[in-house]
Every structure is written in C-alpha cells, then in structure tokens.
C-alpha positions in Angstrom: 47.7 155.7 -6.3 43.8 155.1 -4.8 43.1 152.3 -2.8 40.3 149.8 -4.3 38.3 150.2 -1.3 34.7 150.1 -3.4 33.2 148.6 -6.5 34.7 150.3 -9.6 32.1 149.3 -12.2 32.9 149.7 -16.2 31.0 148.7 -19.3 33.4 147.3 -21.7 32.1 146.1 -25.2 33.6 142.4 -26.5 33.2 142.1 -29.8 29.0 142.4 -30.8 29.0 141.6 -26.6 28.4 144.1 -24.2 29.5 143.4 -20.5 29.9 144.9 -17.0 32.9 144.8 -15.6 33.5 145.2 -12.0 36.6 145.6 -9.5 36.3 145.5 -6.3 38.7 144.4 -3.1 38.0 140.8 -3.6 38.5 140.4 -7.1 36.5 141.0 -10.4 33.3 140.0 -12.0 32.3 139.9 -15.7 28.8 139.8 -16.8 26.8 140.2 -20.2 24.9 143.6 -19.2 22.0 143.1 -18.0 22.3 139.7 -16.1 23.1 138.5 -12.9 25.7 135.8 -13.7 28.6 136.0 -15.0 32.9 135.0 -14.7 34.1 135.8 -11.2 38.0 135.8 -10.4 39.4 136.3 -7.0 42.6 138.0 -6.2 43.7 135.2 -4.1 43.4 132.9 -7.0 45.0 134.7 -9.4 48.6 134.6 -7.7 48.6 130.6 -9.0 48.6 132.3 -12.1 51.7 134.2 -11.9 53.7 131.4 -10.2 55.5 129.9 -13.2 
C-alpha cells in the first residue's frame, strides 16, 4: 500500500455540484471548485466517530 505522505487532490462531482477533494496526512478538505473554503475533517477527529 503507499503511504499518504502528500496531497492527493480529486475532483468529485455531487449532484449539479462540482468539488475538490483533497487527502492529505492530516485529514481531508472538501471545497466547491474554485473556492477557498470549504468542510475540513481531521483524522484525529474522526476516531470519535468510530467509537460506538
């Protein structure tokens, strides 16, 4: 498996929406495309999620 060592950045469409999605080794980032703000998650957050 590769190691997320650098941005991986994807264009995913939502619906009508189009957005950027990006990984990177602190967590991802969803943004309508071309803007500069957007949903951020961090990987240290999302183990909350997974705790039942």
């Amino acid at each position: 498996m590769t190691p997320l060592d650098k941005p991986l950045r994807r264009e995913v469409q939502i619906g009508d929406e189009v957005y950027t999605l990006t990984l990177d080794p602190e967590g991802l980032k969803l943004v309508p495309k071309g803007k500069r703000n957007g949903v951020t998650l961090k990987w240290a957050r999302t183990r909350f999620l997974h705790s039942g």
